[in-house]
PyMOL Python script that loads the backbone (N, CA, C, O; Angstrom):
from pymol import cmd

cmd.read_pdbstr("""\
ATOM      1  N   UNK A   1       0.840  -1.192   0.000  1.00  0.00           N
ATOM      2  CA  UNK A   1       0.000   0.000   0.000  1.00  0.00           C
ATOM      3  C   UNK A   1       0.876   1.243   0.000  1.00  0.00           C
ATOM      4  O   UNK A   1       1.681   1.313   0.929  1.00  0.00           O
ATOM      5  N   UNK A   2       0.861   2.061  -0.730  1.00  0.00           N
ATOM      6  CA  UNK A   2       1.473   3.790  -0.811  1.00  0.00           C
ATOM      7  C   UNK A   2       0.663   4.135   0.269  1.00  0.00           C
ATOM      8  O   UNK A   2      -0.272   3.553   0.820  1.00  0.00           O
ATOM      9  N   UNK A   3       1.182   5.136   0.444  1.00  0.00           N
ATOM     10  CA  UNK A   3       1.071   6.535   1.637  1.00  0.00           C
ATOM     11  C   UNK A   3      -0.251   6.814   1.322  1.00  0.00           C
ATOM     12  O   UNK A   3      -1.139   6.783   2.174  1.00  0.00           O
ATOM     13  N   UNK A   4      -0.440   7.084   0.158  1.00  0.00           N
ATOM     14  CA  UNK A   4      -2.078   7.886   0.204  1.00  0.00           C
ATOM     15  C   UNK A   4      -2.882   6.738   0.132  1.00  0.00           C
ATOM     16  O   UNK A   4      -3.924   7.000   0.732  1.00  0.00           O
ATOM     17  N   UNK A   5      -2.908   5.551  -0.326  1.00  0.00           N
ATOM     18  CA  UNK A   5      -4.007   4.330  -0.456  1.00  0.00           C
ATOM     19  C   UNK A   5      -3.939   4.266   1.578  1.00  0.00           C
ATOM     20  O   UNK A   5      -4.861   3.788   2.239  1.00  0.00           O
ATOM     21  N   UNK A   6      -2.999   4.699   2.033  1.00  0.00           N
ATOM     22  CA  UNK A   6      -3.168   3.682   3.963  1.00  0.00           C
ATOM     23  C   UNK A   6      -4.242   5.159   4.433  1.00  0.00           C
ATOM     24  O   UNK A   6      -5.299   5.239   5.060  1.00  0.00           O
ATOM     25  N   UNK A   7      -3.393   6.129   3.806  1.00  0.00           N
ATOM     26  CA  UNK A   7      -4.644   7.568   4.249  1.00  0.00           C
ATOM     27  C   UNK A   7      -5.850   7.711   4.170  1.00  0.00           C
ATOM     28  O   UNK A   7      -6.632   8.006   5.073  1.00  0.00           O
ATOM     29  N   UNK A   8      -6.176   7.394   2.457  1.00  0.00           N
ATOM     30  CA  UNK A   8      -6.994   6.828   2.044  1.00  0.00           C
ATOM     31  C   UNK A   8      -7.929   5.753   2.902  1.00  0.00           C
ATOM     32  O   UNK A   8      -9.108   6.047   3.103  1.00  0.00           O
ATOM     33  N   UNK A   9      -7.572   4.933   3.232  1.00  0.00           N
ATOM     34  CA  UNK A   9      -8.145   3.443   4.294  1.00  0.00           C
ATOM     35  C   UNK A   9      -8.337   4.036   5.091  1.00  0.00           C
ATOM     36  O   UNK A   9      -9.385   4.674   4.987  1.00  0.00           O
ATOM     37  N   UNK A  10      -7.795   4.179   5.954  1.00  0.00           N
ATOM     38  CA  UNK A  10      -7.833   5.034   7.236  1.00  0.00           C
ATOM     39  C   UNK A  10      -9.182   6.125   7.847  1.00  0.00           C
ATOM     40  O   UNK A  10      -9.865   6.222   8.867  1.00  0.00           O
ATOM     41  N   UNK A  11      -9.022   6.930   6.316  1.00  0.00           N
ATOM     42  CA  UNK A  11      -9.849   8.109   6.496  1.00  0.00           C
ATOM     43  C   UNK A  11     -11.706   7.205   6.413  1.00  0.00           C
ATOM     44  O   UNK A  11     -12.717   7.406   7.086  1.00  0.00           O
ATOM     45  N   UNK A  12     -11.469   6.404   5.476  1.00  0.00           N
ATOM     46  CA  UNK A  12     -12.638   5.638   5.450  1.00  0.00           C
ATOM     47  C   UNK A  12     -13.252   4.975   6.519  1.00  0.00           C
ATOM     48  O   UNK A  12     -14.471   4.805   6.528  1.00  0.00           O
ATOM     49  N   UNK A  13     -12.692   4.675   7.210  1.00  0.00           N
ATOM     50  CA  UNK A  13     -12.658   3.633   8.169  1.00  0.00           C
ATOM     51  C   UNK A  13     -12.657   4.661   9.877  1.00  0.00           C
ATOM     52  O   UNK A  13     -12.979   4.138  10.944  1.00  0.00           O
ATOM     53  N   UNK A  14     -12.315   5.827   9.769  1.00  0.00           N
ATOM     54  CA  UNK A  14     -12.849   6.303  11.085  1.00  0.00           C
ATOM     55  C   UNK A  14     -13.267   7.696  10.890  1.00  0.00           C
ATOM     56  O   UNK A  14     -13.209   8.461  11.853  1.00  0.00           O
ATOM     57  N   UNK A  15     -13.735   8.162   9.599  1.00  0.00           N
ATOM     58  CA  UNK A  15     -14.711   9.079   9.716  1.00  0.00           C
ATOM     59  C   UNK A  15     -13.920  10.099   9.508  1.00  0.00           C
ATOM     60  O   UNK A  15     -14.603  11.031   9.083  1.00  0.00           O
ATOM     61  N   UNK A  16     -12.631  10.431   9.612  1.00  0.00           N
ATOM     62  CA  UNK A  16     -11.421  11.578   9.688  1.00  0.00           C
ATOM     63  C   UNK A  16     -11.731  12.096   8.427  1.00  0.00           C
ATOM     64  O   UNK A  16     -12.459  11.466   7.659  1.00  0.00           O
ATOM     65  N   UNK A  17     -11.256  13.169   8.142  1.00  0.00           N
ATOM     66  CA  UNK A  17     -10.671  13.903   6.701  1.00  0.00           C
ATOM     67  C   UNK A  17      -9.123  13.902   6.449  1.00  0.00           C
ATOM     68  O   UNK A  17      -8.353  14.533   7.173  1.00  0.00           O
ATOM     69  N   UNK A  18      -8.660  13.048   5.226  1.00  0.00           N
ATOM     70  CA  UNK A  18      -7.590  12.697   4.441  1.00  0.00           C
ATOM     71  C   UNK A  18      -6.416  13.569   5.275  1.00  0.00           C
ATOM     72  O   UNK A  18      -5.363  13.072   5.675  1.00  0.00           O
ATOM     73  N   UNK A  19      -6.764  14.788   5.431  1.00  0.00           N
ATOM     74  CA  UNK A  19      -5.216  16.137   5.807  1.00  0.00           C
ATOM     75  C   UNK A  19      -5.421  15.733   7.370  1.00  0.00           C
ATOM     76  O   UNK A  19      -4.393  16.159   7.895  1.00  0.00           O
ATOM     77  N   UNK A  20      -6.277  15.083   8.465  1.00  0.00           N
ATOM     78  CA  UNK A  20      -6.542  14.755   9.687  1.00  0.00           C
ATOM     79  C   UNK A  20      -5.095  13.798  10.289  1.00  0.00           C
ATOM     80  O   UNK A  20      -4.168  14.017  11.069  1.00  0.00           O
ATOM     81  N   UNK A  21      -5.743  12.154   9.038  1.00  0.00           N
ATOM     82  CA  UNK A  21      -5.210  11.145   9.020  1.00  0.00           C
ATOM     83  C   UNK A  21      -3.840  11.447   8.714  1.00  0.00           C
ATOM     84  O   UNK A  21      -3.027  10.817   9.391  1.00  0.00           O
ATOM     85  N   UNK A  22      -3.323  12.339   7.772  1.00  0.00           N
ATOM     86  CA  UNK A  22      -1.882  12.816   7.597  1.00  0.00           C
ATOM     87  C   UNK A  22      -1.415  13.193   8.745  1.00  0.00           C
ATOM     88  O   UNK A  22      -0.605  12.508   9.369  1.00  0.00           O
ATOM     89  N   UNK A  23      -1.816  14.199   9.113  1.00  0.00           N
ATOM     90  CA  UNK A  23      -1.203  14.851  10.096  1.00  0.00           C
ATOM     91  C   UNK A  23      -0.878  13.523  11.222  1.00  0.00           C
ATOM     92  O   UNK A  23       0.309  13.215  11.331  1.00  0.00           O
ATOM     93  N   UNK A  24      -1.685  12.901  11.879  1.00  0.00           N
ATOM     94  CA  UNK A  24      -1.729  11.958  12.644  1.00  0.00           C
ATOM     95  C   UNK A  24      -0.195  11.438  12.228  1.00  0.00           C
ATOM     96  O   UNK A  24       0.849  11.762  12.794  1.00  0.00           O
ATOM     97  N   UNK A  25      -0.316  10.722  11.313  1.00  0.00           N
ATOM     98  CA  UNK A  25       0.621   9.487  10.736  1.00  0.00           C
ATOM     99  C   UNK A  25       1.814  10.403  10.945  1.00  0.00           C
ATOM    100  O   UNK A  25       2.558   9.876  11.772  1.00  0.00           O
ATOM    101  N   UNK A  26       2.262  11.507  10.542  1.00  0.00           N
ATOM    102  CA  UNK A  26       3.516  12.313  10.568  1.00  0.00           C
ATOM    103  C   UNK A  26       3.987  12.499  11.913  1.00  0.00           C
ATOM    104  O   UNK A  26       5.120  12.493  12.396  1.00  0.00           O
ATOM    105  N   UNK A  27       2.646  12.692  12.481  1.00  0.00           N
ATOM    106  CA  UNK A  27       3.193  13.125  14.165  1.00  0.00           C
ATOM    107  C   UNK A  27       3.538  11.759  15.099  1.00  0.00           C
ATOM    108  O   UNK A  27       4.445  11.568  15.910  1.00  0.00           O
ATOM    109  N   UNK A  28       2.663  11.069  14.740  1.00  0.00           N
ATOM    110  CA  UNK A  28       3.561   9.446  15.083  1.00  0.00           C
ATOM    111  C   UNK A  28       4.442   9.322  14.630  1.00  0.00           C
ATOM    112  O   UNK A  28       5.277   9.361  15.533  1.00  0.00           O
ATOM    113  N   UNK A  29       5.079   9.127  13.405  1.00  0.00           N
ATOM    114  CA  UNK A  29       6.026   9.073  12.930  1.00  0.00           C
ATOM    115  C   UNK A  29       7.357  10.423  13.986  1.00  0.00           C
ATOM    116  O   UNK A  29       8.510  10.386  14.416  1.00  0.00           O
ATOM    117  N   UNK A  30       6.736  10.954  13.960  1.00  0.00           N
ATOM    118  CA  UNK A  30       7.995  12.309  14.760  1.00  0.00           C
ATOM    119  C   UNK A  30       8.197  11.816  16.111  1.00  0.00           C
ATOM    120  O   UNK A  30       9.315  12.031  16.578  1.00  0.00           O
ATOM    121  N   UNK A  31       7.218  11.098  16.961  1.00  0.00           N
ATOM    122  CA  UNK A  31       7.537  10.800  18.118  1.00  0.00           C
ATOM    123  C   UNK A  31       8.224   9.182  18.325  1.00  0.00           C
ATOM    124  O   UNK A  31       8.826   8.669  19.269  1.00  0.00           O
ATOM    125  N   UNK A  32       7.965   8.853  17.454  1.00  0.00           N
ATOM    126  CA  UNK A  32       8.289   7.371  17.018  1.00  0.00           C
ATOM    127  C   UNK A  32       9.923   7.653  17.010  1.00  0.00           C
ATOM    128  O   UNK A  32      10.685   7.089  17.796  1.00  0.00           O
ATOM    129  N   UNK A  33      10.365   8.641  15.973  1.00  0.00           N
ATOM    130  CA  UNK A  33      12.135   9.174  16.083  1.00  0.00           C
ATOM    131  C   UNK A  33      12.816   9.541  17.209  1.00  0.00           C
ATOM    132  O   UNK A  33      14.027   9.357  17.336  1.00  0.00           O
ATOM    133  N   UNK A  34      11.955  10.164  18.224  1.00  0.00           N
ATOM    134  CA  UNK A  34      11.865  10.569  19.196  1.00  0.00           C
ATOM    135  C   UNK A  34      12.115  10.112  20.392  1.00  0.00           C
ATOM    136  O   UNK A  34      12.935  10.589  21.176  1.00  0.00           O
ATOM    137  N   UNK A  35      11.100   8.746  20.652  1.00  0.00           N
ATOM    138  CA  UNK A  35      11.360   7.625  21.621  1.00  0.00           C
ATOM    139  C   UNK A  35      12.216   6.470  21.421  1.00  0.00           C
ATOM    140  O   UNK A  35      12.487   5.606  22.255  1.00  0.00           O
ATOM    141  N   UNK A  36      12.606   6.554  20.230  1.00  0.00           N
ATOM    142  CA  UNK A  36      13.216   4.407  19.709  1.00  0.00           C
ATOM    143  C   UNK A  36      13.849   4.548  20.955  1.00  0.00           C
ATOM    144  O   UNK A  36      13.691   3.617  21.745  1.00  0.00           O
ATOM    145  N   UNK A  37      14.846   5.948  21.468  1.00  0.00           N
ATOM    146  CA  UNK A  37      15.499   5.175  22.518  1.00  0.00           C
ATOM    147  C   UNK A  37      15.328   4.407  23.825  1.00  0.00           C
ATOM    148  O   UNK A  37      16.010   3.687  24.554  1.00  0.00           O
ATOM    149  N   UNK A  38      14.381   4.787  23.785  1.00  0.00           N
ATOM    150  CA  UNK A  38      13.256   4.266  24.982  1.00  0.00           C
ATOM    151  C   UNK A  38      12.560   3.308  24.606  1.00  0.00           C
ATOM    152  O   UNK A  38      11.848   2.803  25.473  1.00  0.00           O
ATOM    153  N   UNK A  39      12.511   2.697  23.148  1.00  0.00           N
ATOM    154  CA  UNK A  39      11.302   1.825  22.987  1.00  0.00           C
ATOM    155  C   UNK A  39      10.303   2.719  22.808  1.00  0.00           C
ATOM    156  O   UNK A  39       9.893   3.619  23.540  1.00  0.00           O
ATOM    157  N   UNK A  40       9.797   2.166  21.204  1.00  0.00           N
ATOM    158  CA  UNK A  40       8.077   2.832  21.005  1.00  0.00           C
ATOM    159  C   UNK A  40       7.689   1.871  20.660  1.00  0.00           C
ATOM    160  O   UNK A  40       8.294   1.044  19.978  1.00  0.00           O
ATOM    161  N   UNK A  41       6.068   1.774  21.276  1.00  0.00           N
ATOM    162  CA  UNK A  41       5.675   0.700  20.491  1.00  0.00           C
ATOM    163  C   UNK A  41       4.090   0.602  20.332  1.00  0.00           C
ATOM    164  O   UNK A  41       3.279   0.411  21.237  1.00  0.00           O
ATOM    165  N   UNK A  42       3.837   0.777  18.977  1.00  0.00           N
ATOM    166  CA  UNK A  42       3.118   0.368  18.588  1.00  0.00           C
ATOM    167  C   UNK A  42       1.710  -0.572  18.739  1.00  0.00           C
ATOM    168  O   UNK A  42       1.269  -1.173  17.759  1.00  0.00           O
ATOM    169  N   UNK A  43       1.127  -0.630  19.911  1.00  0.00           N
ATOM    170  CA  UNK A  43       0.278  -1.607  20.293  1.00  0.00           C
ATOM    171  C   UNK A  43      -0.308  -2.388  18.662  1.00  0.00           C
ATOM    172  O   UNK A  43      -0.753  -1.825  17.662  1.00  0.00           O
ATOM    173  N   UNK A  44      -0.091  -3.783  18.918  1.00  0.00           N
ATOM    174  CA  UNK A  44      -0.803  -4.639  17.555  1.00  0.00           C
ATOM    175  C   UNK A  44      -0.214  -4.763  16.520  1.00  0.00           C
ATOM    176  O   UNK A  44      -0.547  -5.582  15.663  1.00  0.00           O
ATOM    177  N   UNK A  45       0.989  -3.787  16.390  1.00  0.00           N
ATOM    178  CA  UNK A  45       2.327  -4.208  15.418  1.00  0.00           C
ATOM    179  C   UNK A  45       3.409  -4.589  15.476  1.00  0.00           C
ATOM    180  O   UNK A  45       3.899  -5.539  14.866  1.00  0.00           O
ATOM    181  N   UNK A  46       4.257  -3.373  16.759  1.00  0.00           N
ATOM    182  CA  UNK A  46       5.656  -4.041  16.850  1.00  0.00           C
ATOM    183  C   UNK A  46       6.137  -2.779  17.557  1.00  0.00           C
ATOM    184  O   UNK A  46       5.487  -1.737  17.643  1.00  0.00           O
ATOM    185  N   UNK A  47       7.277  -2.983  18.022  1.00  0.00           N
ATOM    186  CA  UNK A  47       8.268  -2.140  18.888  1.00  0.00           C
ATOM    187  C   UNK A  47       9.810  -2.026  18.130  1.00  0.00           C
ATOM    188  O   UNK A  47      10.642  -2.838  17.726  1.00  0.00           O
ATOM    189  N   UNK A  48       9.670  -0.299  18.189  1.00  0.00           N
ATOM    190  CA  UNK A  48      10.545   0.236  17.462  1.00  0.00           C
ATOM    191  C   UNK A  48      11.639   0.181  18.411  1.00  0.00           C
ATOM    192  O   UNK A  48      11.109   0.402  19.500  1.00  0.00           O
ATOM    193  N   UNK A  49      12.646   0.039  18.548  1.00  0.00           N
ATOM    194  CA  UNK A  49      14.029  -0.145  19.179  1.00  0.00           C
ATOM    195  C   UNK A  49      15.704  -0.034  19.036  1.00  0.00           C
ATOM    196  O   UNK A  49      16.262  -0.777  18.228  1.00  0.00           O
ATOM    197  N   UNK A  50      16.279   0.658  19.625  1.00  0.00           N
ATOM    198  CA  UNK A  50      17.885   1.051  19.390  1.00  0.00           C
ATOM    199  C   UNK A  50      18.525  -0.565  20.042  1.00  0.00           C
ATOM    200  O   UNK A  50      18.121  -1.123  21.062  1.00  0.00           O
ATOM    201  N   UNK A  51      19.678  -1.084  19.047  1.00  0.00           N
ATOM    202  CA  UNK A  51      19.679  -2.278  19.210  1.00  0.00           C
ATOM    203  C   UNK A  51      21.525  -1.902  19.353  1.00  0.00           C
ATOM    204  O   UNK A  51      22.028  -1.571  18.280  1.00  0.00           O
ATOM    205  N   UNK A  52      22.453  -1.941  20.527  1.00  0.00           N
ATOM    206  CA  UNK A  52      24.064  -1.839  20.020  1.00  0.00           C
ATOM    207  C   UNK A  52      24.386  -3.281  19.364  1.00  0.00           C
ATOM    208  O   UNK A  52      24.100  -4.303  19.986  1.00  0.00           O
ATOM    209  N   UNK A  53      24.919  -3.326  18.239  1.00  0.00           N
ATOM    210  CA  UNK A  53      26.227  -4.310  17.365  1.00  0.00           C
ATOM    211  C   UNK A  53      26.992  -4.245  17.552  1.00  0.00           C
ATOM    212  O   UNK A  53      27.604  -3.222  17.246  1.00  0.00           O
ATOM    213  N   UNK A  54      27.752  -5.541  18.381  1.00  0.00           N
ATOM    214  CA  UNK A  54      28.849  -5.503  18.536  1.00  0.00           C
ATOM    215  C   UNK A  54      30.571  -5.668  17.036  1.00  0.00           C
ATOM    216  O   UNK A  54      30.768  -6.345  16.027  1.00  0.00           O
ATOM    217  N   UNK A  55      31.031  -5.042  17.491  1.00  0.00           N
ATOM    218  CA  UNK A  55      32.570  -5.264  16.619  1.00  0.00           C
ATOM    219  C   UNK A  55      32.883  -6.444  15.838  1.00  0.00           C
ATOM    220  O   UNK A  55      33.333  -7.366  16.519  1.00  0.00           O
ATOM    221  N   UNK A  56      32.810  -6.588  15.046  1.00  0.00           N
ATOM    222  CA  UNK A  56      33.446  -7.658  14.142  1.00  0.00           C
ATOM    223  C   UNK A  56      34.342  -7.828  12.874  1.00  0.00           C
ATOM    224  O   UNK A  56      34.937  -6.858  12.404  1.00  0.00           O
ATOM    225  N   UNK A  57      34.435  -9.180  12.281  1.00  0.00           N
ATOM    226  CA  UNK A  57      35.154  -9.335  11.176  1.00  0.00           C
ATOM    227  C   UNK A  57      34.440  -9.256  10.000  1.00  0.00           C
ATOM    228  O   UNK A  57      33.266  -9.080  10.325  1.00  0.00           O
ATOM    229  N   UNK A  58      34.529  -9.290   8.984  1.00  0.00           N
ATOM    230  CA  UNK A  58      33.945  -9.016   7.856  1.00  0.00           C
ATOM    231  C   UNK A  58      34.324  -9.687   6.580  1.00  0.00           C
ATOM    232  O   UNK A  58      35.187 -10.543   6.778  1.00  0.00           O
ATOM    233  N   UNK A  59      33.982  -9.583   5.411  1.00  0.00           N
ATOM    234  CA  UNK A  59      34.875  -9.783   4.180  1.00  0.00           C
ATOM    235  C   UNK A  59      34.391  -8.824   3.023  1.00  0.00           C
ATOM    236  O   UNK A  59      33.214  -8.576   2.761  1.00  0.00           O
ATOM    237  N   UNK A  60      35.430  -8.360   2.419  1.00  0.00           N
ATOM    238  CA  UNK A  60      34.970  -7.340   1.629  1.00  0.00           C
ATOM    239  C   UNK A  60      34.766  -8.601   0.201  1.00  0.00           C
ATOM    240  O   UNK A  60      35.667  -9.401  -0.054  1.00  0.00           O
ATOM    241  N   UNK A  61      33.789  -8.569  -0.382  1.00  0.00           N
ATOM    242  CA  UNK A  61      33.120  -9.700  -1.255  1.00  0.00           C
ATOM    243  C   UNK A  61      33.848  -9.096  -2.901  1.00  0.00           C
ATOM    244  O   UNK A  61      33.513  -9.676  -3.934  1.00  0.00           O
ATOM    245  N   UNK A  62      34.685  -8.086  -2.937  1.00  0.00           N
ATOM    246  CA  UNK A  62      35.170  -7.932  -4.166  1.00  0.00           C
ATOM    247  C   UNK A  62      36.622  -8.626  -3.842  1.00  0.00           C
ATOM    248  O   UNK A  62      37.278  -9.109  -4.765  1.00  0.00           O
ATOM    249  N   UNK A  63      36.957  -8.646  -2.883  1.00  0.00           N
ATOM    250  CA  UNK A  63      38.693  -8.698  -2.955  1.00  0.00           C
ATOM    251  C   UNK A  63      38.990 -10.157  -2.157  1.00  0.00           C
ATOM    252  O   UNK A  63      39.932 -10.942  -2.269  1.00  0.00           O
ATOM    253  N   UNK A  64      37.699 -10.186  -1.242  1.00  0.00           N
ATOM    254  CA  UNK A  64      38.262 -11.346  -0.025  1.00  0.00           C
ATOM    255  C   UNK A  64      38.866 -11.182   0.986  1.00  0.00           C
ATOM    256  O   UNK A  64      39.113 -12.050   1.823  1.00  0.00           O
ATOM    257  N   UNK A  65      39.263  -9.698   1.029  1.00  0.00           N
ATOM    258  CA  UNK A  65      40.347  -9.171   2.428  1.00  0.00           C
ATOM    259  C   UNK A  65      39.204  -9.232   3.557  1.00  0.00           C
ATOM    260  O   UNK A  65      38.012  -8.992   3.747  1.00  0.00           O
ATOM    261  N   UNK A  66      40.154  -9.625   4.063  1.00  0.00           N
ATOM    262  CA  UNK A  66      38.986  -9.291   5.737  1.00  0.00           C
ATOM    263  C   UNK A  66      38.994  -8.427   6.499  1.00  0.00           C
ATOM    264  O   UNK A  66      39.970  -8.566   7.236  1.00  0.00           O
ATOM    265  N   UNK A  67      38.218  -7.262   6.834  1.00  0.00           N
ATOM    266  CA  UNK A  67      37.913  -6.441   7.285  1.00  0.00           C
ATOM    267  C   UNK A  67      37.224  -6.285   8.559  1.00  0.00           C
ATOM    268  O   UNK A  67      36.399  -7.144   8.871  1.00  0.00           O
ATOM    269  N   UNK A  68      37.564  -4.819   9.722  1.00  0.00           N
ATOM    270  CA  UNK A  68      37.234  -4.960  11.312  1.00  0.00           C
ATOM    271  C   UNK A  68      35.596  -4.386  10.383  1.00  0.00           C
ATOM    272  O   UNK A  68      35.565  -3.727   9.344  1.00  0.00           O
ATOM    273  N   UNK A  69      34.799  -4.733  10.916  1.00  0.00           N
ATOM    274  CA  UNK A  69      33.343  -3.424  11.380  1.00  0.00           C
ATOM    275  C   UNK A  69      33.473  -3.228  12.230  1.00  0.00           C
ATOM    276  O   UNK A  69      33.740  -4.167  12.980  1.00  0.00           O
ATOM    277  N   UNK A  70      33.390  -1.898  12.767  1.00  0.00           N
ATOM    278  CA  UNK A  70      33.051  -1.627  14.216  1.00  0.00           C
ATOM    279  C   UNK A  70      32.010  -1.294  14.460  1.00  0.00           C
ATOM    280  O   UNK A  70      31.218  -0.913  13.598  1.00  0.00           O
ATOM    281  N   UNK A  71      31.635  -1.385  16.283  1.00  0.00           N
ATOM    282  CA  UNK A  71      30.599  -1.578  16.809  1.00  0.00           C
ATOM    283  C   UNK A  71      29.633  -0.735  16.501  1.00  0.00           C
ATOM    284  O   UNK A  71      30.143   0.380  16.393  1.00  0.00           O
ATOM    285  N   UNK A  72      28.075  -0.684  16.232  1.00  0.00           N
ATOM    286  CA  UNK A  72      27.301   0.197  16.352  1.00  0.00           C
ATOM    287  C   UNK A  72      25.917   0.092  16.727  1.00  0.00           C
ATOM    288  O   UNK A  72      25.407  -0.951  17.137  1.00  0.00           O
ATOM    289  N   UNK A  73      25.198   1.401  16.554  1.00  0.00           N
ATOM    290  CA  UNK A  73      23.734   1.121  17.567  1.00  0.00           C
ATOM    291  C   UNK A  73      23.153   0.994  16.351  1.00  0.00           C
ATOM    292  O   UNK A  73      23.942   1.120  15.415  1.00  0.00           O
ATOM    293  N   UNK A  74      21.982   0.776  16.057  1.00  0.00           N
ATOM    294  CA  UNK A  74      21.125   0.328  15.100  1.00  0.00           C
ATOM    295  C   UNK A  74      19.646   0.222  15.449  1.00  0.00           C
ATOM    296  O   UNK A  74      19.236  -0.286  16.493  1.00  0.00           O
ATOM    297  N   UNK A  75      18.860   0.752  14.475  1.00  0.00           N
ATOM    298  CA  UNK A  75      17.571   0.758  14.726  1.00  0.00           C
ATOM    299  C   UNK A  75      16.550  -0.453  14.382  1.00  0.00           C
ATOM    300  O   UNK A  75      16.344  -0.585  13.176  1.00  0.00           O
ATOM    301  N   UNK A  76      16.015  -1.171  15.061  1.00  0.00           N
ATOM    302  CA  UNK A  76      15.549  -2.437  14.864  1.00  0.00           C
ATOM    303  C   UNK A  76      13.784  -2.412  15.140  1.00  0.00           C
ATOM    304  O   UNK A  76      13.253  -1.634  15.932  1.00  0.00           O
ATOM    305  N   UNK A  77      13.189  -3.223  14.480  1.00  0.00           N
ATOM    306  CA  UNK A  77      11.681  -2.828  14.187  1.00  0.00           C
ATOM    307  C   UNK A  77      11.001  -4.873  14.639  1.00  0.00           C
ATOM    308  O   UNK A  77      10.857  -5.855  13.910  1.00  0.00           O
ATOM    309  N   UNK A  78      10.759  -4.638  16.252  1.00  0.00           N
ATOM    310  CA  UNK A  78      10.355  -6.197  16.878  1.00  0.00           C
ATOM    311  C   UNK A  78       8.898  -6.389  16.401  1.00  0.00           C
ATOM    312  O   UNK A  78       8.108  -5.540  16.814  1.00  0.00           O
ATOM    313  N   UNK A  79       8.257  -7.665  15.351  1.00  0.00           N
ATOM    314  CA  UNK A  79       6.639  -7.264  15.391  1.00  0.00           C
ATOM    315  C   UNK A  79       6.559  -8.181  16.616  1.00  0.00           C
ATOM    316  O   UNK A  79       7.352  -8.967  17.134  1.00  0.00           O
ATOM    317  N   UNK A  80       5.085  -7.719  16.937  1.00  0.00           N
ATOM    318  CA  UNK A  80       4.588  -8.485  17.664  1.00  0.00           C
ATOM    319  C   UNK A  80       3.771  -9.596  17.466  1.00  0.00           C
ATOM    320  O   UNK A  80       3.354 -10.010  16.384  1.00  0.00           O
ATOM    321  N   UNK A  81       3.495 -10.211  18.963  1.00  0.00           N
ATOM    322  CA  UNK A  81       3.449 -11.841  18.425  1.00  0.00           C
ATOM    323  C   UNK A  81       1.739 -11.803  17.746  1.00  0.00           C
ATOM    324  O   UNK A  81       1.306 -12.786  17.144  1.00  0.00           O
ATOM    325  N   UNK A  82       1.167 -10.951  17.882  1.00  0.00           N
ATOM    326  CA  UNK A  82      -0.322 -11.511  17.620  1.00  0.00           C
ATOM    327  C   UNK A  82       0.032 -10.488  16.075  1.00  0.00           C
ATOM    328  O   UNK A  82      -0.916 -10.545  15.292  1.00  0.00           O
ATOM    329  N   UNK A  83       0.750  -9.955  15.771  1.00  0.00           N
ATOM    330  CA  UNK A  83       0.863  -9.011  14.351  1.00  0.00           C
ATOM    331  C   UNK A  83       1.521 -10.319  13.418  1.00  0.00           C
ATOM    332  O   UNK A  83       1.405 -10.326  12.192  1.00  0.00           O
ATOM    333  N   UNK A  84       2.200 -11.376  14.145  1.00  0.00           N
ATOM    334  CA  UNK A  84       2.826 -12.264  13.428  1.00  0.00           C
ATOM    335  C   UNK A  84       1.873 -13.247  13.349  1.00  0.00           C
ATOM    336  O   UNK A  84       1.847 -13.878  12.292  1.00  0.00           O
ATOM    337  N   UNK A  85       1.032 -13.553  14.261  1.00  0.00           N
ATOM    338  CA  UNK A  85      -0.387 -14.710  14.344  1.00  0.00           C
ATOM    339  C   UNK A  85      -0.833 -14.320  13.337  1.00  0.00           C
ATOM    340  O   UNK A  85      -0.626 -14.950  12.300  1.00  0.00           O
ATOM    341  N   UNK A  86      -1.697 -12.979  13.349  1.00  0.00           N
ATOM    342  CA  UNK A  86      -2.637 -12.816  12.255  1.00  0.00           C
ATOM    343  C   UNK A  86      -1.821 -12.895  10.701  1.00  0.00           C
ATOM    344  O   UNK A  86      -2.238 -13.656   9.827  1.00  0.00           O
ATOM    345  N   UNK A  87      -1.031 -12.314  10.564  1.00  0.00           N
ATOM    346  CA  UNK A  87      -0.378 -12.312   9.235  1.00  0.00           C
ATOM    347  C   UNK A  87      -0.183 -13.549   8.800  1.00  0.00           C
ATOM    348  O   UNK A  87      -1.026 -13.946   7.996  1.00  0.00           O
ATOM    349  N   UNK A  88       0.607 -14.225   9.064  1.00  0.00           N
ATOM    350  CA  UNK A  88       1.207 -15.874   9.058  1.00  0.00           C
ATOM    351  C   UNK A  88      -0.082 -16.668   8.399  1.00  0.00           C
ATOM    352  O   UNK A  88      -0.138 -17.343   7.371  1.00  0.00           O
ATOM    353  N   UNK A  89      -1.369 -16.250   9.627  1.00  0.00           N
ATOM    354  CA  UNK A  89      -2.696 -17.292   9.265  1.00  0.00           C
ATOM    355  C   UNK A  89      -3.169 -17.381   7.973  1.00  0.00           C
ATOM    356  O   UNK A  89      -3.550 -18.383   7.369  1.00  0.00           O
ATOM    357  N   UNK A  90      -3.097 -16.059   7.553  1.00  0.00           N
ATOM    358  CA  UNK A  90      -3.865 -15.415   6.508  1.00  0.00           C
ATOM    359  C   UNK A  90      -3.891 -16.335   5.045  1.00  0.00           C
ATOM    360  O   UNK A  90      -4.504 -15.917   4.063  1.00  0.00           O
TER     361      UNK A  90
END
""", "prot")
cmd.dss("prot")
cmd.show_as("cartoon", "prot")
cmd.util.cbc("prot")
cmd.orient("prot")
């Protein structure tokens, strides 16, 4: 689904006007950037989350040399278990 078909749905489905449902989705979206570090989450989908990676080896796939990565934080997106029930069933 694009951006305007979920707005679209949305707006249908609880009576809102299209620029309502935008606004909504953006401002979640802003607090969503806002909290990962804390965990946001989504009731019925999933929990947005800062995840640290630790340091490792690597291989660079043109040459074969092996290479350090170093460590980093990373943003990781957990669904949840009944977002994975329903989907899966379907």
């Amino acid at each position: 689904m694009t951006k305007s078909q979920t707005v679209g749905a949305l707006a249908d489905a609880t009576g809102l006007t299209k620029a309502q449902v935008n606004t909504f989705l953006e401002e979640q979206a802003k607090l969503a950037y806002a909290e990962a570090k804390n965990g946001f989450t989504i009731t019925g989908i999933g929990k947005l989350v800062l995840v640290n990676r630790a340091a490792r080896m690597g291989r660079n796939p043109a040459t074969g040399e092996q290479i350090h990565i170093p460590a980093k934080t990373v943003v990781k997106f957990r669904i949840a278990k009944v977002c994975k029930d329903s989907v899966l069933s379907a």
